[in-house]
C-alpha positions, 0 to 999 in steps of 0.5 A: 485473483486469489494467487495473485494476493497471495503471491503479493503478500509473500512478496511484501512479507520477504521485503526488508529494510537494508541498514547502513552500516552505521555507528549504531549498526556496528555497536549492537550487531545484526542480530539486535539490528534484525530485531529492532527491525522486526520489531518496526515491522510489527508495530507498523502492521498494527499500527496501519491495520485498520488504515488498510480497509480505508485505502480500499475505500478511497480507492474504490471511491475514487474510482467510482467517480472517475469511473462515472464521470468517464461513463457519462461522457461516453453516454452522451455520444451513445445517447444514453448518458444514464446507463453510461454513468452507472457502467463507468461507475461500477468498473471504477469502483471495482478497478479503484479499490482493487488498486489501492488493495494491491499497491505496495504500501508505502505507508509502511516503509516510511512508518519503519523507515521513521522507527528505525531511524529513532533507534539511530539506524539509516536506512538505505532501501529495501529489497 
């Protein structure tokens, strides 16, 4: 599991805006545009930081209630309705919060998609 992070954060580490060679891109040059944008890039990470442990708690959360409700119906048909809710509710929990941890984080595209854009750059994608 602790590879996996890993590999996960070089992953989103080495993704970068590509930039449409627009007006502003041809007036400052690459190597402006390449700290404009790492510059976006730092300011999103501090700016999401904290956001970062909400998204685990809401996707554990989440998971936890469907993961419980889940349970309960497939206690009724065990006869133990209980025990089936607590179950469902533990795997949820534990499988939400892994899910909102390990998603690519959207929220910071567009935060940098947004920052970029108030520079005067357009922004096409990353890769």
């Amino acid at each position: 599991m602790r590879y996996l992070l890993l590999l996960i954060l070089v992953v989103s580490c080495a993704s970068k805006p590509q930039l449409y060679p627009n007006q502003k891109l041809k007036s400052v040059g690459k190597e402006t545009a390449k700290k404009d944008t790492d510059q976006c890039i730092a300011d999103a990470d501090a700016y999401l930081e904290s956001s970062k442990g909400k998204q685990v708690a809401k996707g554990a959360g989440a998971g936890a209630a469907i993961g419980a409700a889940m349970g309960a119906v497939s206690g009724v048909f065990t006869g133990n309705m209980g025990r089936g809710a607590v179950r469902g509710g533990a795997i949820g929990a534990a499988g939400g919060g892994t899910a909102g941890a390990i998603k690519p984080d959207e929220l910071k595209r567009r935060y940098v998609n947004q920052c970029l854009a108030e520079k005067g750059y357009q922004v096409i994608g990353w890769d």
